[in-house]
C-alpha positions as CSV (number, residue, x, y, z in Angstrom):
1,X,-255.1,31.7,14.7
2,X,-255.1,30.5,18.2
3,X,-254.0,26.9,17.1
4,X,-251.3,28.5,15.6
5,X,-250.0,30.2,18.8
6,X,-250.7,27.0,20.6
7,X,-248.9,24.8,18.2
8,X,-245.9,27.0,17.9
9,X,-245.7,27.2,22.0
10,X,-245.5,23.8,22.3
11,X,-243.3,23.6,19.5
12,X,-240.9,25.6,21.1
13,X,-241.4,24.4,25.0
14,X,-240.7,20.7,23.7
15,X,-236.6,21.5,23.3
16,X,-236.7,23.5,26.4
17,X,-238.1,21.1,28.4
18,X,-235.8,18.1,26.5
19,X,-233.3,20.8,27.8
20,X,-233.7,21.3,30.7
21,X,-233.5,18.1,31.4
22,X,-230.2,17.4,29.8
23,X,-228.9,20.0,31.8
24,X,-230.4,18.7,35.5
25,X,-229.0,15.2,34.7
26,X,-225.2,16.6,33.8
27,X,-225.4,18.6,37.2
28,X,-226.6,15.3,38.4
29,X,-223.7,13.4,37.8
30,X,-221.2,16.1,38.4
31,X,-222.1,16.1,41.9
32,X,-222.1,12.3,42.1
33,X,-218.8,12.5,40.1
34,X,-217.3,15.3,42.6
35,X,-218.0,13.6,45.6
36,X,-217.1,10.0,45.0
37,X,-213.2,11.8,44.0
38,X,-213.4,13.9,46.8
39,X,-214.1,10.7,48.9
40,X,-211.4,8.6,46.9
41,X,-209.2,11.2,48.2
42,X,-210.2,11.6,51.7
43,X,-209.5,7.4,52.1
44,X,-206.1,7.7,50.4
45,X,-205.0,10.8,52.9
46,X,-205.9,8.8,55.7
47,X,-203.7,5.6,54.6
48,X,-201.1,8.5,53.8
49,X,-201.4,9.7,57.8
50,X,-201.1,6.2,58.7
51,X,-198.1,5.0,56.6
52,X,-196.1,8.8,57.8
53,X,-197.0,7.9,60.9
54,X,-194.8,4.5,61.2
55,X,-191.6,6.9,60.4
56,X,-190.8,9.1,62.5
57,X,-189.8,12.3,62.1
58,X,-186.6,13.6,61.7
59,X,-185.5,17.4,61.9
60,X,-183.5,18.8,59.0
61,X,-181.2,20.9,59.4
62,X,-182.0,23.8,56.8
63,X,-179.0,26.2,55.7
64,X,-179.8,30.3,55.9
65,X,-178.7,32.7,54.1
66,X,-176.5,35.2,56.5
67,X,-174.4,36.7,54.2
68,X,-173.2,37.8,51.2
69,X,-169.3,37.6,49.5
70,X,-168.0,39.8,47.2
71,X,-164.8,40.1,45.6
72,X,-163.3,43.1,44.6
73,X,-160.2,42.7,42.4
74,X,-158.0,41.3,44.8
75,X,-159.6,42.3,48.0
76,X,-162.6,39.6,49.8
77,X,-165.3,41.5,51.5
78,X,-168.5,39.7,53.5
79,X,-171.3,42.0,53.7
80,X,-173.8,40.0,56.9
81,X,-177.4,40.2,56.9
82,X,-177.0,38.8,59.9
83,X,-174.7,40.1,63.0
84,X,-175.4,36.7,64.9
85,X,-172.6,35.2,62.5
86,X,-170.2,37.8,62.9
87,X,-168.7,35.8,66.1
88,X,-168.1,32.8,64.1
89,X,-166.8,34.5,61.0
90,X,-164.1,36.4,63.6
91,X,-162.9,33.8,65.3
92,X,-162.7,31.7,61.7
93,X,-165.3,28.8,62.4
94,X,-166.5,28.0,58.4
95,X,-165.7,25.6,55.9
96,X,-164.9,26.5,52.3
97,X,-166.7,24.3,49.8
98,X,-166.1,25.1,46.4
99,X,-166.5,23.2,43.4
């Protein structure tokens, strides 16, 4: 009866163990795997900081949003989210694009 239990132990630790192994070897080459992309990466960022380097760097000018227009049957009406504008608007510095 003991033979039995020690058969059927082994039995059983034999796909564990083939197991475990499997499963060190994937984490294994995951890592490897991880860190030769993470080092790809790292060399193509720095040619990227060297090649934006050579331009240089211009500033945008960025439209804001200071106001909204309504119209109201026949009536305009500008409702400013920001007063700083209001100067401008008064004194009828703005362009009309339209379509």
């Amino acid at each position: 009866m003991k033979r039995l239990g020690l058969i059927v132990g082994i039995d059983i630790l034999i796909p564990f163990g083939i197991l475990l192994v499997l499963v060190v070897y994937l984490i294994y080459t995951r890592s490897k795997f991880e860190k030769n992309i993470v080092d790809l990466y790292e060399k193509k960022f720095e040619q990227w900081k060297e090649n934006s380097n050579e331009v240089s760097p211009k500033k945008k000018v960025c439209k804001e949003l200071v106001g909204l227009i309504y119209k109201e049957e026949y009536n305009v009406s500008i409702e400013l989210l920001d007063e700083s504008v209001r100067s401008p608007l008064q004194r009828g510095k703005f362009k009309i694009k339209g379509e």
